[in-house]
Backbone as a ProteinNet text record, in pm:
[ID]
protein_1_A
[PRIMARY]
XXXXXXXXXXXXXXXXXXXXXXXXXXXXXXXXXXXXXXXXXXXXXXXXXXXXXXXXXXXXXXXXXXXXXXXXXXXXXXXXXXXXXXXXXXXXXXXXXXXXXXXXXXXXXXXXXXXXXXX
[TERTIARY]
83.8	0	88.7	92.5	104.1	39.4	80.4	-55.8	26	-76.7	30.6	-38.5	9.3	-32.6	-23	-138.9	-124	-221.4	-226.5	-227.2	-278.3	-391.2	-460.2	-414.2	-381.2	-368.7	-232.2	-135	54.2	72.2	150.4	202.3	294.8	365.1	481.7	419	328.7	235.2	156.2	116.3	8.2	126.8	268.3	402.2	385.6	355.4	493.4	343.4	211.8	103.5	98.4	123	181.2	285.1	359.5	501.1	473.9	405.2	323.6	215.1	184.7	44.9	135.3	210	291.9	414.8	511.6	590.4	658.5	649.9	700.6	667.1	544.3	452.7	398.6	483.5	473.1	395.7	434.9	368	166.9	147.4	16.2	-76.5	18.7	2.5	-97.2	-169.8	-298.9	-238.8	-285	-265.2	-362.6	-334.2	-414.5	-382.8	-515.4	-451.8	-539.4	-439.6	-475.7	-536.5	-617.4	-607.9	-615.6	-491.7	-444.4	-517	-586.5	-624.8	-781.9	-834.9	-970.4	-984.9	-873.6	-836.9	-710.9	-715.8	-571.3	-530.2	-422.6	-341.1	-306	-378	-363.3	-206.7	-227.4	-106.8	-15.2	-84.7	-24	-20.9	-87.3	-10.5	118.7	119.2	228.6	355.2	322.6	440.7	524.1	437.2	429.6	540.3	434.7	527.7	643	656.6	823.7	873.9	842.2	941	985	878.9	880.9	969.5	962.9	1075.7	1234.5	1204.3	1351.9	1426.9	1348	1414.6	1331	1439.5	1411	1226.6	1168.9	1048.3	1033.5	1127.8	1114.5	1066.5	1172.5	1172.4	1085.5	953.4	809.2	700.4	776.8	677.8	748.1	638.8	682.5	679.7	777.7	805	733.1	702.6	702.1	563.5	447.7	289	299.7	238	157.5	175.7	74.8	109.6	252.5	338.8	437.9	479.7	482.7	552.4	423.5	328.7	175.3	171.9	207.9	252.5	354.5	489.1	587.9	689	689.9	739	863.8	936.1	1056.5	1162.7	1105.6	1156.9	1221.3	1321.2	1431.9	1347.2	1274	1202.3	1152	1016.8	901.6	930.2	910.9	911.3	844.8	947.1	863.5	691.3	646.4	527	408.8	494.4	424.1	419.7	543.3	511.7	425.9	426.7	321.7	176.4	136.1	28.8	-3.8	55.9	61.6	49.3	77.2	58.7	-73.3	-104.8	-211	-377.3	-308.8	-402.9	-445.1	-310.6	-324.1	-179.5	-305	-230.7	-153.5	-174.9	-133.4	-7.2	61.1	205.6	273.5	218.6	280.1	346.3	457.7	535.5	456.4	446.3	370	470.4	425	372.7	475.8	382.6	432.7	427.1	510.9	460.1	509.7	428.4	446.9	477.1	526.7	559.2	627.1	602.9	655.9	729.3	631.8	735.8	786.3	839.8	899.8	855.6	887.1	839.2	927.8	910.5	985.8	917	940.8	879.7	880.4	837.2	843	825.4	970.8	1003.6	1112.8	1212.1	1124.5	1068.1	976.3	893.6	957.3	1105.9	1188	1256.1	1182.9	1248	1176.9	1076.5	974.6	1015.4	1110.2	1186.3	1270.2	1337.7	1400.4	1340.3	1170.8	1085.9	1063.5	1097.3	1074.3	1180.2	1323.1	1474.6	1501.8
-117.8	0	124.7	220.9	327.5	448.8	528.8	587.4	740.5	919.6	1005.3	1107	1222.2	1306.9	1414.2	1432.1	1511.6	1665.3	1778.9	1872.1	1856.4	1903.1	1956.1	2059.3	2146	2324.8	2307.2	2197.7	2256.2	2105.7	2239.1	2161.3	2064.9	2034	1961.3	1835.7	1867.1	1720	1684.3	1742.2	1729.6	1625.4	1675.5	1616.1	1466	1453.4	1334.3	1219	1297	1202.3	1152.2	1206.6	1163.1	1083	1119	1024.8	854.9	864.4	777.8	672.7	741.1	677.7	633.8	701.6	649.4	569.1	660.6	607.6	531.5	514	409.5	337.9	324.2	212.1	106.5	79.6	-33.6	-139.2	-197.8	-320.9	-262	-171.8	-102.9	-141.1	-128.5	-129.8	-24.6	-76.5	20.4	148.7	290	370.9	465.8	496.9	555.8	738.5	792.2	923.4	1019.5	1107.6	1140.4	1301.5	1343.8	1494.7	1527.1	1549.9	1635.4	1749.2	1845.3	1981.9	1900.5	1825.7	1816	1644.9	1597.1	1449.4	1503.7	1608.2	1654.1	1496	1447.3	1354.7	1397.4	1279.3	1291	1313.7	1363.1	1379.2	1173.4	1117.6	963.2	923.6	982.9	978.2	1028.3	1130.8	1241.5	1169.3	1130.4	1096.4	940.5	864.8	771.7	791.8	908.9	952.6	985.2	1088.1	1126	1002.6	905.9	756.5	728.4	702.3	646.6	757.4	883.6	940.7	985.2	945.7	896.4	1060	1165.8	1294.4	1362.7	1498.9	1606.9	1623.4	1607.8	1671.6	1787.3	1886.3	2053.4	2014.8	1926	1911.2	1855	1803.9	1803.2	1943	2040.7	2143.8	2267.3	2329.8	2422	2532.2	2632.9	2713.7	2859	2797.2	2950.1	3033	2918.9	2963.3	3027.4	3090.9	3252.6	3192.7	3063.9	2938.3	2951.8	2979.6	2922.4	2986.6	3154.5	3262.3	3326.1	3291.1	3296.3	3224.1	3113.6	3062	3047.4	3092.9	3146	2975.2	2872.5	2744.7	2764.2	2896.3	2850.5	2880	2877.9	2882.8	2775	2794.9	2596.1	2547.2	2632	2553.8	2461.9	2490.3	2385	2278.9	2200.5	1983.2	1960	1814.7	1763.1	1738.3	1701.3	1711.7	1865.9	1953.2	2040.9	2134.1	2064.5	2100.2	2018.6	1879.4	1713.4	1822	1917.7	1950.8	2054.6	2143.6	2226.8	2242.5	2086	2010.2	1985	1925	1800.4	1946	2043.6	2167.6	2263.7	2298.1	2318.2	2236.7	2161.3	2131.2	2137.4	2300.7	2339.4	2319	2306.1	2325.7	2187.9	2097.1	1948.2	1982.6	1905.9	1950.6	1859.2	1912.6	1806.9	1819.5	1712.3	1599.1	1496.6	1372	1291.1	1143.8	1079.1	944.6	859.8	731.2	666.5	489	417.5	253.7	169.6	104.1	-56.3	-6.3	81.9	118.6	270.8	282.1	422.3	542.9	646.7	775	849.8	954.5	1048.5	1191.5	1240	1433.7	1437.2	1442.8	1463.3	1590.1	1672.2	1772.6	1824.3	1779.9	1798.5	1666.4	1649.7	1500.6	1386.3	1423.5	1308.7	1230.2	1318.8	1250.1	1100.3	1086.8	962.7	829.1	861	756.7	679.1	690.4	623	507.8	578.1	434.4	327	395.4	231.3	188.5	196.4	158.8	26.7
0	0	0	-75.2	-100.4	-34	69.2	96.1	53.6	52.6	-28.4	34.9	131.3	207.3	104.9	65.5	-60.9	-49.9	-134	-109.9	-288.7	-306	-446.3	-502.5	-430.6	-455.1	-458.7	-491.2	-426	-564.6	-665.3	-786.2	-744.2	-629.3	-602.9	-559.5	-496.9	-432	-604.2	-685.6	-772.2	-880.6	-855.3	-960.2	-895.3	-734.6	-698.8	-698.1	-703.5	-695.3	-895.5	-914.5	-1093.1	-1089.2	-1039.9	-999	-1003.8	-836.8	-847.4	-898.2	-952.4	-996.2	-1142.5	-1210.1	-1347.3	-1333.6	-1327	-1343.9	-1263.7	-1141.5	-1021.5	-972.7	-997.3	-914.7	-1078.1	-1105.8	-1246.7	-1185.7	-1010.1	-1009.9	-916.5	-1011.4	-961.1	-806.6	-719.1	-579.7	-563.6	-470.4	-425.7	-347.1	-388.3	-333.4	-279.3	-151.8	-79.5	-91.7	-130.9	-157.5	-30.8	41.6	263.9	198.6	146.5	122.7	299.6	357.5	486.8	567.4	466.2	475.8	538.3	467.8	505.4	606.9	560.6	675.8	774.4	854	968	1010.6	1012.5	1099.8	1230.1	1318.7	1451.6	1508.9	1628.1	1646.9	1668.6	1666.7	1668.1	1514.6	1391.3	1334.2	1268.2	1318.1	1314.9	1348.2	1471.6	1523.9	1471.7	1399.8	1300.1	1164.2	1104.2	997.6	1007.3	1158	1148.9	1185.8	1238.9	1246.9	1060	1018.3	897.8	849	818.8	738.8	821.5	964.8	996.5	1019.2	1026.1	1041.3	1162.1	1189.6	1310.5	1265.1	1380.4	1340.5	1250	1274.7	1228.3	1119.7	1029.4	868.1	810.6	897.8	846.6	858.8	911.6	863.7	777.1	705	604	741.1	708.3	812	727.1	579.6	502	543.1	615.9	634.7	702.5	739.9	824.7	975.6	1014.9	1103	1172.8	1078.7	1183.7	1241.5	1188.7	1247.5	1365.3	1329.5	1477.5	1569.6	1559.2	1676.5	1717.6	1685.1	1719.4	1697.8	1599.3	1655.8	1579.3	1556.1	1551.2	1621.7	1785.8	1894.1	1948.9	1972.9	1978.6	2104.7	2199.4	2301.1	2290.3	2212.9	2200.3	2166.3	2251.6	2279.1	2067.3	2093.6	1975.7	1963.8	2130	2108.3	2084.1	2129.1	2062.8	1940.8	1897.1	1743.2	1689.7	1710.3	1664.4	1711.5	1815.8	1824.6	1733.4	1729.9	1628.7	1493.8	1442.5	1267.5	1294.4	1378.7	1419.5	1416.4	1463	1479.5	1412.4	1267	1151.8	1029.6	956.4	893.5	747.9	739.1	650.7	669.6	777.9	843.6	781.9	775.7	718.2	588.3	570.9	425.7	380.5	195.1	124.6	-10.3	-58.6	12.5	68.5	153.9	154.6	140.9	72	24.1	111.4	127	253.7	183.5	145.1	101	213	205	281.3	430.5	469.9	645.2	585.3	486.3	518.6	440.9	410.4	367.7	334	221.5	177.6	134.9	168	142.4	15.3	-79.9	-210.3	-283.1	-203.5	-277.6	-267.9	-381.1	-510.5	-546.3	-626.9	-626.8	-710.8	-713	-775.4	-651.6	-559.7	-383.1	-363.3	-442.3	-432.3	-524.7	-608.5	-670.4	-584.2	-447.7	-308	-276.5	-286.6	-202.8	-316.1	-419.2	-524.2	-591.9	-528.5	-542.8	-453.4
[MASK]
+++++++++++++++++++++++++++++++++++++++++++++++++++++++++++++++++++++++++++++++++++++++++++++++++++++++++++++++++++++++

């Protein structure tokens, strides 16, 4: 299963869900497509994904939204769990996209980052 935290409105998610669906997934594995904005991921799955992509929490959120500089999270204080609350609360903040295969995950951007999980 394939699943793809994807974003309609963000050409980079709209590339790597093409990615997907064509050119990498030859053996046409079922894919699950998360639109994020209107399905938010709990904060347990949050904390899921950053296992699966194996990096600092930070580097799952876009720092560029309005979000991040309003709630002030790029303060070295705040615990991993309250940034995980802060995605979980708006989730525009989640980098997109992200594609998720066999246990692990990759940010797919730029969306040639999604060619890893099918190597």
């Amino acid at each position: 299963m394939i699943t793809i935290y994807h974003n309609p409105r963000c050409s980079k998610s709209r590339a790597a869900c093409e990615l997907v669906s064509g050119t990498y997934n030859t053996a046409n594995e079922a894919t699950e497509v998360v639109e994020y904005l209107k399905q938010p991921p709990t904060v347990a799955e949050l904390e899921k994904l950053n296992a699966q992509l194996g990096c600092p929490v930070r580097d799952m959120i876009r720092d560029t939204e309005a979000e991040y500089k309003t709630l002030n999270l790029a303060d070295p204080s705040l615990t991993d769990a309250q940034l995980y609350d802060a995605v979980a609360k708006h989730p525009i903040l989640l980098q997109r996209p992200i594609i998720v295969r066999n246990g692990r995950a990759v940010i797919g951007r730029p969306p040639e980052n999604v060619a890893a999980l099918f190597a």
